[in-house]
N, C-alpha and C positions, 0 to 999 in steps of 0.2 A: 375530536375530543369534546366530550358534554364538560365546559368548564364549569356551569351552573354546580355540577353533581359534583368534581371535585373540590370547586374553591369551598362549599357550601360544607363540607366534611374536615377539609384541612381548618376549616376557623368559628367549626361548631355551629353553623349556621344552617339556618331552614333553607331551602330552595328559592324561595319568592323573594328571601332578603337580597338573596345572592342577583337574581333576576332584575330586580328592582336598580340594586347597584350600576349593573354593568350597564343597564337602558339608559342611565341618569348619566353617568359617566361619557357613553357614548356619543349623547346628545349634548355634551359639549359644556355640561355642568361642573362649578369647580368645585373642589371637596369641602373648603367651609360651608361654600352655600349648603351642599349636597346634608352635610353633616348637622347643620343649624337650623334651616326651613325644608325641609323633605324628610322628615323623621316619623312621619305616617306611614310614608311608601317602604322606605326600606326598615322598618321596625325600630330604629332607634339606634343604630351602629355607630361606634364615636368615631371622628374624625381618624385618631390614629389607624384604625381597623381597615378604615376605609382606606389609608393611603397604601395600608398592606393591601389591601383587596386589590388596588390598581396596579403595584408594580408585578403581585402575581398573576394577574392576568395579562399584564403584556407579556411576560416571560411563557404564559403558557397560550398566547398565541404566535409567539415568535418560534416556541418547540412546533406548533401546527406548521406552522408556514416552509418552515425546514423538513419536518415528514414531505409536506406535500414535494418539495423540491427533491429529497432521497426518491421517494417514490414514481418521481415525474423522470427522475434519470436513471432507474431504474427500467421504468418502462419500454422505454428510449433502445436500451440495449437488448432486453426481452428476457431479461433475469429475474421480474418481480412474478416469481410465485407466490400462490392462495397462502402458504404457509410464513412464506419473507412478507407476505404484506400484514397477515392476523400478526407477527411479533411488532411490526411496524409503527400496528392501531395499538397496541401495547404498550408501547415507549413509553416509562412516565419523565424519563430528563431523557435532556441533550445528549450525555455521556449514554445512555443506552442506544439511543438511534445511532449514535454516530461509531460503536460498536458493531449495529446489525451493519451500515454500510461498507462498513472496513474493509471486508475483501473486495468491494467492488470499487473503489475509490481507486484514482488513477495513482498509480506509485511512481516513484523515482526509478531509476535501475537497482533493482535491488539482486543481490547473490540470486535469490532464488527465479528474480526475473529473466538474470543470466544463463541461468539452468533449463528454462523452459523455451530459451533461447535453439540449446542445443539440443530441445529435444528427447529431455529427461521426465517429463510430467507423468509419459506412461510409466514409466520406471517405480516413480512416487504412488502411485497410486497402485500398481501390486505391491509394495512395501504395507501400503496401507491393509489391503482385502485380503492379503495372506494367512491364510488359519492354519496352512501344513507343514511340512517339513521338505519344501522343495527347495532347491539351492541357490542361493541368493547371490553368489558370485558368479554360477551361469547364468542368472536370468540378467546381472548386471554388466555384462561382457558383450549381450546384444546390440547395446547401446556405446558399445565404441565407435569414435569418430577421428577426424582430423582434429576435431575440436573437445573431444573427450581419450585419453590415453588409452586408459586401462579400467578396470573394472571399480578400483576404487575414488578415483574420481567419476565415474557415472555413480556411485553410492553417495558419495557427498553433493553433487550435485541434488541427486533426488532430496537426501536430508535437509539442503537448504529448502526447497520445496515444502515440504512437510512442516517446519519446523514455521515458515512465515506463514502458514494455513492455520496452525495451532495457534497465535500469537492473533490471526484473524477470529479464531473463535468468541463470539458474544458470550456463548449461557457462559466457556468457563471465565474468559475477562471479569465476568459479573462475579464469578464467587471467589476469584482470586483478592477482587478487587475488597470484598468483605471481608475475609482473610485477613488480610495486610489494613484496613482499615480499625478490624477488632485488634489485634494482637502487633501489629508493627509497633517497632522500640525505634526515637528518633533520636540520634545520640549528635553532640557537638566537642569539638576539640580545638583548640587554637592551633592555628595555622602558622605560627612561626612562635618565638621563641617573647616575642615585645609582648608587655603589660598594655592592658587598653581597660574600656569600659565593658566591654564585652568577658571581664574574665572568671564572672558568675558562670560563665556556660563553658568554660574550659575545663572538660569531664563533665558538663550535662547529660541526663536522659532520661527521654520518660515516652509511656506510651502515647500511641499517636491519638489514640481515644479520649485522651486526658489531657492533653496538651491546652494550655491555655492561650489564649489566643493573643497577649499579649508578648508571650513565651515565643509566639511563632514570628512574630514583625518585628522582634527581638533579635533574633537567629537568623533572620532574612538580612536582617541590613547588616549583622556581623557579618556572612559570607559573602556577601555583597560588598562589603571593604578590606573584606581579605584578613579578617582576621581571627574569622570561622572555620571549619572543617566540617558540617556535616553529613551524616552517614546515616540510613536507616536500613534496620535489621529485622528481617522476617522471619518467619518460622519457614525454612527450605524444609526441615525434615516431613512436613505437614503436606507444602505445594508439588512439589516434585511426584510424590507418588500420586498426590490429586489426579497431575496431569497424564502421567504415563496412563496411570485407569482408565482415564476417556479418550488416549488415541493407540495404546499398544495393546496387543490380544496375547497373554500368555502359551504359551506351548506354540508360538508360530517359527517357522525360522528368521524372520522377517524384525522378531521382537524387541533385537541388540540393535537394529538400524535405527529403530522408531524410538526408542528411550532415548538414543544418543541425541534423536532430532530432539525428542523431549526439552532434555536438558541444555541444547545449545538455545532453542525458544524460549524455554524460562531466560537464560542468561543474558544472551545478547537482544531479546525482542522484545519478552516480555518485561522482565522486572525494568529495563531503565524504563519501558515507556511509562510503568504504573507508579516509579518513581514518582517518575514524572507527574503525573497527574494527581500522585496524594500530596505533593507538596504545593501543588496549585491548588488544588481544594480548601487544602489546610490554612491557604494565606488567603482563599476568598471567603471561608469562613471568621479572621480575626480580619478578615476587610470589614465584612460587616458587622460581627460585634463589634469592633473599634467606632464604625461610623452610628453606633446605636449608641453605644458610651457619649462620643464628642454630642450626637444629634437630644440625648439628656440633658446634660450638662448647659447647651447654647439653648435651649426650653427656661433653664431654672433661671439661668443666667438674663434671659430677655424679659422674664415675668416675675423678676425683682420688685419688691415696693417703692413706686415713686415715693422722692423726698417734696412730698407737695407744700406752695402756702408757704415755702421760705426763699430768702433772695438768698444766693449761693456764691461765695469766691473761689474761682476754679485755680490753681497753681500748680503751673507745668514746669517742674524742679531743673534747675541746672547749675551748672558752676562759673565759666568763664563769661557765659554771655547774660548770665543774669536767672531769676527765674520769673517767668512771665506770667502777668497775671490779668484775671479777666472776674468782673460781676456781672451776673445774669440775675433778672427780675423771674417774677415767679413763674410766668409764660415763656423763660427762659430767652428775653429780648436782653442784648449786652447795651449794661448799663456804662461801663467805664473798662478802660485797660492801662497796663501799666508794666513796669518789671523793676524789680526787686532785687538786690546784689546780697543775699543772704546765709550763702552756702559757702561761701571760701572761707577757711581760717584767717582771725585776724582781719583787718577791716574793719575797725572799729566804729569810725565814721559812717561808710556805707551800709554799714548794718542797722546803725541808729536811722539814717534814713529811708532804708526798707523799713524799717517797723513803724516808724511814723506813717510810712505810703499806707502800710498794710491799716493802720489803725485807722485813719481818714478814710480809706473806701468802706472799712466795716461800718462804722460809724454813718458816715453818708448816706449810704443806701441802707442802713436796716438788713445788714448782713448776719445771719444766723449760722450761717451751715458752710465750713470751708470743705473746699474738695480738693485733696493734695494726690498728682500722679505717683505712680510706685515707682516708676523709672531712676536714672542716675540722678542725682542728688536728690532724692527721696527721704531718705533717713536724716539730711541733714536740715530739709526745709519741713518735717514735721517737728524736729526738735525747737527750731524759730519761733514757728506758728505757735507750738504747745508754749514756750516760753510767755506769748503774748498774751492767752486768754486768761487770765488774772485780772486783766486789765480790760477786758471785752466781755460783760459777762452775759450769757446764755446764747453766746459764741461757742460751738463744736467744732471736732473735726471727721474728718473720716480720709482714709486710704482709698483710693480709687483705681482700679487696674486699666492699665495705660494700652493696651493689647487692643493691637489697629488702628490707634488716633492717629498715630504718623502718616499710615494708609491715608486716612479720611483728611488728616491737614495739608497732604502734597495731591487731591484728587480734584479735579476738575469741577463738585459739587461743590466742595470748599471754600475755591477759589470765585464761584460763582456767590455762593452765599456770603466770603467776608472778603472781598476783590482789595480792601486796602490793609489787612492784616498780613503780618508775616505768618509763615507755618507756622512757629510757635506759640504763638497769639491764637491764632485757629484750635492746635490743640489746649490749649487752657479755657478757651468756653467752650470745646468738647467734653473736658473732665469733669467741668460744673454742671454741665446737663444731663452728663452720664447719671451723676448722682441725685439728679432732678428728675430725670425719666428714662433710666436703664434703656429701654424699645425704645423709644424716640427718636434717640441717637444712635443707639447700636445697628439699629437699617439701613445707617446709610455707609454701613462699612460691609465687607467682603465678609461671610460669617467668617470662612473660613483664615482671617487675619486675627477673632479674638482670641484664639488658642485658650481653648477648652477642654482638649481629648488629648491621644497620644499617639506617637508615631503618623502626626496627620502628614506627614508628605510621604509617606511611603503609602498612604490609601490609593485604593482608583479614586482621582480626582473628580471626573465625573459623575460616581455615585455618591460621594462624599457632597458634594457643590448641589445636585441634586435634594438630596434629605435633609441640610441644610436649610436651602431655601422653603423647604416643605416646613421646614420647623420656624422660621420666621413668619410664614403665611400664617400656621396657623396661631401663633401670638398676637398677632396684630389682629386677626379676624376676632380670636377670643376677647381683648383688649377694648378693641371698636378703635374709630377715630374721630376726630373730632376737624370737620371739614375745613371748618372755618380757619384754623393755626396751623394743620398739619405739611412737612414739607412734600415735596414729589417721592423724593424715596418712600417717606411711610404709606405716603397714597397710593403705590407704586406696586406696594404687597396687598393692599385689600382685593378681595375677591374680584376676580372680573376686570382689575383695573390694572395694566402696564402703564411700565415708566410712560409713554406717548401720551397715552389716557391722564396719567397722571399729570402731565406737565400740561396739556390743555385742560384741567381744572384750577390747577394754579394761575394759569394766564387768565380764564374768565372771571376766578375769582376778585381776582386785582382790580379784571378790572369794574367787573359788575355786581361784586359781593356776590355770595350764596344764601342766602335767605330761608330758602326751605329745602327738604329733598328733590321736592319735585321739581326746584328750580335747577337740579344735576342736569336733567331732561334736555337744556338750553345749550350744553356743555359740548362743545363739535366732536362730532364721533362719538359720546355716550348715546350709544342705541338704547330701544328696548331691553334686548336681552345685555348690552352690560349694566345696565341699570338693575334687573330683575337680581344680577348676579351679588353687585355691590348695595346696594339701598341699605340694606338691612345693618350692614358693618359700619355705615357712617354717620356719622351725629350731627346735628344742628343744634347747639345750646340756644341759638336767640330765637331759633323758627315760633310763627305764630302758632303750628302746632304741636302741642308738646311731646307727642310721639315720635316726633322726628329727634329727640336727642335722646331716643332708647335705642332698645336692639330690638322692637317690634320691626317685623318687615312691613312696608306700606299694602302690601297686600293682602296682610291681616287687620287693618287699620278700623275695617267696621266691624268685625267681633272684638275686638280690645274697646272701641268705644260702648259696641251694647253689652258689655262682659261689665263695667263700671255704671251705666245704666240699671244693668237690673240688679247690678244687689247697692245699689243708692251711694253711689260716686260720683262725685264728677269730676271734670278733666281736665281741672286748674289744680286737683289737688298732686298732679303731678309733678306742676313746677315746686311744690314747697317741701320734695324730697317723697313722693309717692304717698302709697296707702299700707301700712304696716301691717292693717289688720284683713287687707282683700283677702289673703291664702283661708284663712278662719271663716268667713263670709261665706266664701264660695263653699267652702266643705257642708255647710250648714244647709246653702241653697240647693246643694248635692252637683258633685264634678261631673255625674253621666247625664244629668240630665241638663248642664249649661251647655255640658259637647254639645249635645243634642240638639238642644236651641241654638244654637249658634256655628251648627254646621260647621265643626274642626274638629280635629283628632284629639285624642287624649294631649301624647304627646306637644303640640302647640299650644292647647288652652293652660298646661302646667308652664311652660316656660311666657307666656303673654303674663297668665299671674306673676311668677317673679319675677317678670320687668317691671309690671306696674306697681310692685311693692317698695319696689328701690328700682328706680327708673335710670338705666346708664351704669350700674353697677358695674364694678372694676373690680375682676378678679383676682388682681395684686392685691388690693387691700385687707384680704383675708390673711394675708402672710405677717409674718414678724418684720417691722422696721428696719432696715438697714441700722447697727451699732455706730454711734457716733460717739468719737472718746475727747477727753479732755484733759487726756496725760501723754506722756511717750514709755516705751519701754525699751531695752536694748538685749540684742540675746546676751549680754553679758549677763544679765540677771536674771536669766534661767537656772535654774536648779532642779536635779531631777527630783520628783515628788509632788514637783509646785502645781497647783491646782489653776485652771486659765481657761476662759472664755476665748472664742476663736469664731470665726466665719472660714464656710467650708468655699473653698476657691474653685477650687477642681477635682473630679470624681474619677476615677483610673480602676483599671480590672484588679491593680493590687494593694489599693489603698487608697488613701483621699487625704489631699492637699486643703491644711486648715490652716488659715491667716490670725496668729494670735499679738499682732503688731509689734512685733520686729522686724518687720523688712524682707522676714525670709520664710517663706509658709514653713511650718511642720510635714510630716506625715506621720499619718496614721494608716500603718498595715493593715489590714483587713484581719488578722489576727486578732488585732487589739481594738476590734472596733465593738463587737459585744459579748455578754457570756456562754454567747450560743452562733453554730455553724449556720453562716449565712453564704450563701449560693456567690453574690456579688455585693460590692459596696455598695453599691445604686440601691442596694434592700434596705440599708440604713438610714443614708443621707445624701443627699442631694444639692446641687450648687447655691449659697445662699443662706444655706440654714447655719443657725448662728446655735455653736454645741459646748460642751463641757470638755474641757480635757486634760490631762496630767503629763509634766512633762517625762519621759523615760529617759533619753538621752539628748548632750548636746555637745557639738563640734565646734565650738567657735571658727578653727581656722578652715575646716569645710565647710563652713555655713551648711552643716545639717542639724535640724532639729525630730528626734523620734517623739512621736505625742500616741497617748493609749486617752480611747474615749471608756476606757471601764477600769477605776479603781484599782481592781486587787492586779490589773497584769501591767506592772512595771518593775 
């Protein structure tokens, strides 16, 4: 297979881009790099593209590697004809090749292998060639045995024959399979008589073409608990005569045998097996929209805006054992801990001196920013806090989602980083950091623990854990790191650098500082090429040269310095926050002919100018601030109509979860999200973005809250 010619057509792309990729790829280069410093070679492809380019391409060398294996066992037998092997070079999926192999493939004992057993094949195959009207019951009476009675069991035998040769058929597999893919209706019914969650789908249906995919992981795990029924219903009046067409010949005697095989092939061979396989389709396509959703969401989620420049009190809510608290300095070093008895009714005493603790650490440290978990007693230790800042002024708060800290307070990194804390001491300067630097902290938990998406344990976990970590890569690569503070985990996901890599830069750090890039070099095991790979993602704020705390890669380091040279810059003006006006300069001095001079591609001399313009630039900072409040609210004092600020938590196929500080997200349908028909939520908004909303309904005792992001639909 020319995969150049395919990938290059499936993603709009020229040939060379495609070419370029897979040489780059091959040779061992990771996608940041690939995506960031090699944007000559392959035209400029972004990161995401590129990781599609990568998983298609192993899939359509893994379909190659499988022809060649059908083909090789093919050979093997001496069944691969000129014509089986041209449909062979054909195949564009797995489900076709393994189609064309079907009849050759070794089978169990099947009826019809039993048949061929005693002797019936010739039988089957004059059934087949018969155009006349010769007599089927003598020709089928030759064929009695010990092991065959009478005339109509050598006819059923032959039908079984027939009927698994038809069921072997590729071309019609393929258009049965379109058939039943365009028009199939997939209906659902409860399975017993009990109320569940599942009893939206009790009398569901809908076509299979339509199905949505959350619809489908929906419906899996209801039958999968038993308290599903589904059924899916094709058009037989359509397939049935398809089939007869291409194996019965009208006017034959032979005609009544061959429909009968017909229809017992549809029945018993064909449809469970194509069941079978739309329904595994159907869940591997909401496998991956689900994991494209969650893999959105854990993007917006990690490329959050640091809460920078303020000392932060992190508070991990509880009730009997107290709630534990933790301040973290603005480097996120723990300044002091404590715990606090705040959340029980009553306790008058121990209240007064939680509020005392609470107001002495804010005080102490130049505490600005509290960070309160959403977990149990959440709702009772934001009413505390809120009570307090009256008395702490240009004291905030904010709500911070607790999803994994438990993960990361009982994990072994944890335990290595705070050895004299309890777990919940651990998770309360998790929560203050989270809100200090979302990515920071969130790498060193399992994506897959901060639950972002839906129905994530019913995904393939593999590919899910997979696109995950593709999406943490590439935030931290976007992000940069800064060498000199950053833990192992975050060093961990930079380009080119595993945990191993990772944890001997921390140890040489320790113990010999890092002082410049170049000093990575000294670092055991950082080669050339992981150096070539990482350099560019890492920063050295104190390095003597001041390139080294951008995203300049060092091996563009003498056209960044004669790019500042010739249009009258120099390279101190980098430490005092860049040159604002270079992009204006350079246009002036003209962009074709600096390339020119300076021997680099377009694409490099435009991104060297925007480093050197804003040197280290942090892509979060272009976003909206995390909302930090200074009140509490309660869903008691929701009303429908009422108009509410909200941060969006989480993004779903049928609406999106908005946090308007009650304790209990909202949702907003997808209906109600604007005055116009949008494909998916994901078109609106995204994790983080802080929206408008209006309440429509509210359930106190079900803790559900309905929210409309457009005015007139409530």
């Amino acid at each position: 297979m020319d995969f150049e010619k395919v990938i290059a057509r499936e993603f709009s792309l020229r040939s060379w881009q495609v070419k370029a990729v897979i040489e780059l790829l091959d040779a061992g280069n990771t996608i940041p790099f690939i995506a960031r410093y090699r944007k000559e070679a392959h035209g400029s492809v972004d990161d995401q593209t590129l990781r599609e380019i990568a998983e298609r391409l192993s899939y359509l060398r893994s379909l190659d590697r499988r022809r060649e294996e059908i083909a090789g066992s093919l050979t093997e037998r001496g069944a691969l004809t000129e014509e089986l092997a041209e449909k062979l070079k054909a195949a564009a999926t797995l489900a076709e090749l393994e189609d064309l192999y079907r009849p050759y493939r070794p089978k169990r004992r099947t009826r019809a292998a039993v048949a061929k057993e005693r002797g019936l094949e010739p039988l089957a195959r004059w059934l087949l060639d018969n155009r006349g009207p010769a007599e089927v019951t003598a020709e089928a009476e030759k064929y009695i045995t010990g092991d065959v009675p009478d005339a109509e069991a050598a006819l059923a035998g032959a039908r079984d024959i027939i009927a698994e040769r038809i069921s072997d058929d590729a071309e019609l597999r393929k258009e049965l399979r379109e058939i039943i893919n365009r028009e199939g209706v997939l209906s659902t019914a409860a399975a017993g008589e009990e109320d569940s969650v599942y009893r939206m789908y009790y009398g569901f249906s809908e076509g299979v073409s339509r199905l949505a995919p959350h619809r489908v992981l929906a419906i899996n795990r209801g039958e999968r608990e038993g308290f599903l029924k589904v059924t899916l219903t094709v058009p037989e009046n359509r397939i049935l005569p398809r089939i007869k067409r291409a194996w019965a010949f009208p006017g034959s005697a032979a005609m009544g045998q061959v429909c009968e095989a017909c229809e017992d092939a549809w029945e018993r061979l064909l449809f469970p097996s194509m069941e079978r396989e739309l329904r595994a389709d159907l869940t591997d396509r909401a496998n991956a929209g689900a994991i494209k959703v969650f893999s959105s969401n854990l993007h917006e989620l990690l490329m959050q805006p640091p809460v920078k420049g303020r000392v932060i009190l992190g508070v991990d809510p509880g009730f009997r054992t107290g709630c534990k608290l933790a301040v973290v300095d603005e480097t996120g070093r723990v300044l002091e801990t404590g715990v606090g008895y705040f959340t029980l009714p009553g306790e008058g005493a121990r209240k007064e001196a939680a509020a005392r603790l609470v107001k002495a650490m804010v005080k102490r440290h130049g505490v600005t920013a509290i960070a309160i978990g959403n977990g149990t007693a959440s709702r009772e230790s934001e009413r505390f806090i809120a009570s307090l800042l009256p008395e702490l002024p240009g004291v905030a708060y904010a709500i911070v989602s607790e999803a994994g800290a438990s993960v990361y307070s009982a994990s072994p990194l944890a335990a290595r980083e705070f050895p004299d804390f309890d777990v919940s001491l651990r998770s309360a300067v998790s929560i203050a950091r989270r809100l200090q630097d979302p990515l920071a902290e969130l790498v060193k938990i399992d994506p897959k623990a901060i639950g972002v998406g839906q129905y994530q344990h019913d995904l393939k976990q593999n590919e899910l854990a997979a696109a995950l970590d593709g999406v943490v890569e590439q935030c931290v690569n976007d992000v940069g790191v800064e060498v000199g503070t950053a833990s192992v985990p975050l060093l961990s996901r930079v380009a080119g650098i595993g945990p191993a890599l990772a944890g001997n830069i921390v140890a040489y750090r320790e113990k010999n500082g890092i002082a410049s890039r170049a000093a990575l070099k000294k670092v055991p095991k950082l080669g050339p090429r992981a150096f070539e790979q990482c350099a560019g993602f890492l920063r050295v704020a104190d390095s003597d040269d001041p390139l080294d705390a951008t995203a300049v890669h060092p091996e563009s380091y003498g056209p960044a310095k004669a790019l500042l040279s010739r249009l009258g810059f120099d390279l101190t003006a980098l430490r005092k926050g860049g040159v604002p006006e270079i992009g204006e300069r350079a246009r002036e001095y003209g962009l074709d002919k600096l390339a020119g001079e300076l021997d680099i591609g377009m694409p490099t001399l435009l991104d060297i100018l925007s480093e050197l313009k804003k040197p280290g630039r942090d892509p979060r900072e272009e976003l909206p601030a995390p909302s930090l409040r200074t009140d509490v609210l309660d869903i008691k004092d929701l009303r429908p109509g009422m108009e509410l600020s909200g941060t969006v938590r989480n993004v779903i196929d049928f609406g999106a979860f908005v946090d308007i500080g009650v304790h209990q997200d909202g949702l907003v349908h997808i209906s109600r999200m604007a005055d116009r028909y949008i494909k998916h939520p994901s078109d609106v908004v995204k994790v983080g973005d802080v929206v408008k909303v209006w309440v429509v309904d509210v359930d106190p005792r079900k803790k559900k809250i309905a929210l409309s992001m457009v005015g007139s639909k409530l």
